[in-house]
N, C-alpha and C positions, 0 to 999 in steps of 0.2 A: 504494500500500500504506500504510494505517494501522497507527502502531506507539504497542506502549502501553509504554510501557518503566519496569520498577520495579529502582531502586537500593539495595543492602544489602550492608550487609559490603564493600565495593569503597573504594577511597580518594578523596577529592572529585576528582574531574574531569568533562569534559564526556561522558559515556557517552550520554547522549542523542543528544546531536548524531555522538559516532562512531557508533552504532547507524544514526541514520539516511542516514549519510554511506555506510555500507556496508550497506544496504537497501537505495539507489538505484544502486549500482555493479551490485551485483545483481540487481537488476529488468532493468539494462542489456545482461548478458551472459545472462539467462532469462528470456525472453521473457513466461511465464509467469507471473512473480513480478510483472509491471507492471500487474498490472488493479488500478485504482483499489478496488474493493470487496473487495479483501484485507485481514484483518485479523491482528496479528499481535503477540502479546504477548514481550516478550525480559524476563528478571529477569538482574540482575547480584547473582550473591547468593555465600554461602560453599563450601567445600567439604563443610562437614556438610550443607548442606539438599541438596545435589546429589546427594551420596554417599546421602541419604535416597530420594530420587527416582529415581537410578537403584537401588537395593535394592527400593522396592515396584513401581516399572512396572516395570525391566529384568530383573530377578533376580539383576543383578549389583550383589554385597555390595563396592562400593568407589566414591572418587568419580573424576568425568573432567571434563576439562578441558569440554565442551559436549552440553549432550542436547540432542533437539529432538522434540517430541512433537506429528508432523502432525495435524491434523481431514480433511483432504481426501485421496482417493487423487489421483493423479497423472491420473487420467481427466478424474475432477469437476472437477481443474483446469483442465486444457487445455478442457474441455467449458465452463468459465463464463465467462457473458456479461456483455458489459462494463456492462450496467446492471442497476440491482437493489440488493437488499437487501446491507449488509455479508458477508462473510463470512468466519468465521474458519478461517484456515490454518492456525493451529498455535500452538505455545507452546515456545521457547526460553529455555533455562537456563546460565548460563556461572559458574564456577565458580571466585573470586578467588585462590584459596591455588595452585591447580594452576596456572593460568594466567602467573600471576606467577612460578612457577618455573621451567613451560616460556619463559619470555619472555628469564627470567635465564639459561637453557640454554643458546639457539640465540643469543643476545646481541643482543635486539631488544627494544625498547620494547613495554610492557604494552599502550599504548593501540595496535600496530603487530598484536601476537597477538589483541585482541583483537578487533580486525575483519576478521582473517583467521576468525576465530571465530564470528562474527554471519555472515559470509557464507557459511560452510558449512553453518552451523545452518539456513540459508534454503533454501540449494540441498536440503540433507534434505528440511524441508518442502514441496519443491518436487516431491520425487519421486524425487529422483536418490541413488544410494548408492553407497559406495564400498567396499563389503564384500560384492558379489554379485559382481563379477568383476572380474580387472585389466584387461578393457576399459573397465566402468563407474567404474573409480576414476579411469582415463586423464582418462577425459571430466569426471568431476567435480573433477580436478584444474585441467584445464583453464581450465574457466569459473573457478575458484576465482583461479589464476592472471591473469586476464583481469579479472578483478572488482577483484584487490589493483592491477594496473596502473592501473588507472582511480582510483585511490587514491592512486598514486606510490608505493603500495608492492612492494618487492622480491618476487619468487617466494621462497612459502616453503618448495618442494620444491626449491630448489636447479636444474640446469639441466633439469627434468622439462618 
């Protein structure tokens, strides 16, 4: 998976390298997400441009802590072949002001949320969601879980 990754409004740190540190956990634990000809844009940007982006795609007038806006259904995915032309999966948005508050909430490191962040925003574009049923969420917890371990990071559903 190729990531293009643009920084704004976020505080100097290595966001690059956490993004692709948790790109590759994720590819590890969805199978799907490791074809090479993935392409996948992530912005570390404010809460206003977020809160913008979710108001004109979502319809929801507020920001959130990560959107993630697939190109591919979850078919096209699994149905693409490992050679060929790029292709773009999606576009990931994370959202510094909110992020950094949930961070300070749960008492974990900015750069710890927010590759819990990057990795969920994938598994979305991956196909998997966690708001069509609490089986689907089980399961996207799961991997999400399984991704952050592969990180050395802690579960962040707690004993789920």
């Amino acid at each position: 998976m190729e990531l293009e990754i643009d920084v704004e409004h976020w505080p100097d740190g290595e966001w690059d390298a956490l993004a692709s540190r948790a790109a590759d956990a994720a590819a590890q634990v969805e199978p799907a997400l490791a074809n090479a000809r993935l392409e996948v844009s992530i912005l570390f940007t404010s809460d206003a441009q977020v809160h913008e982006l979710n108001r004109d795609w979502r319809e929801k007038d507020k920001p959130t802590n990560v959107l993630s806006f697939p190109m591919l259904e979850r078919d096209e995915l699994l149905d693409l072949a490992p050679d060929g032309p790029p292709a773009l999966l999606g576009d990931i948005a994370l959202a510094h002001e909110t992020c950094a508050r949930e961070a300070a909430e749960k008492g974990i490191a900015l750069e710890a949320h927010a590759s819990h962040l990057v990795v969920h925003g994938l598994l979305h574009l991956a196909g998997l969601d966690h708001e069509i049923s609490p089986t689907d969420a089980q399961e996207m917890e799961a991997l999400e879980v399984k991704a952050l371990a592969l990180l050395g990071l802690p579960d962040p559903y707690g004993d789920a």
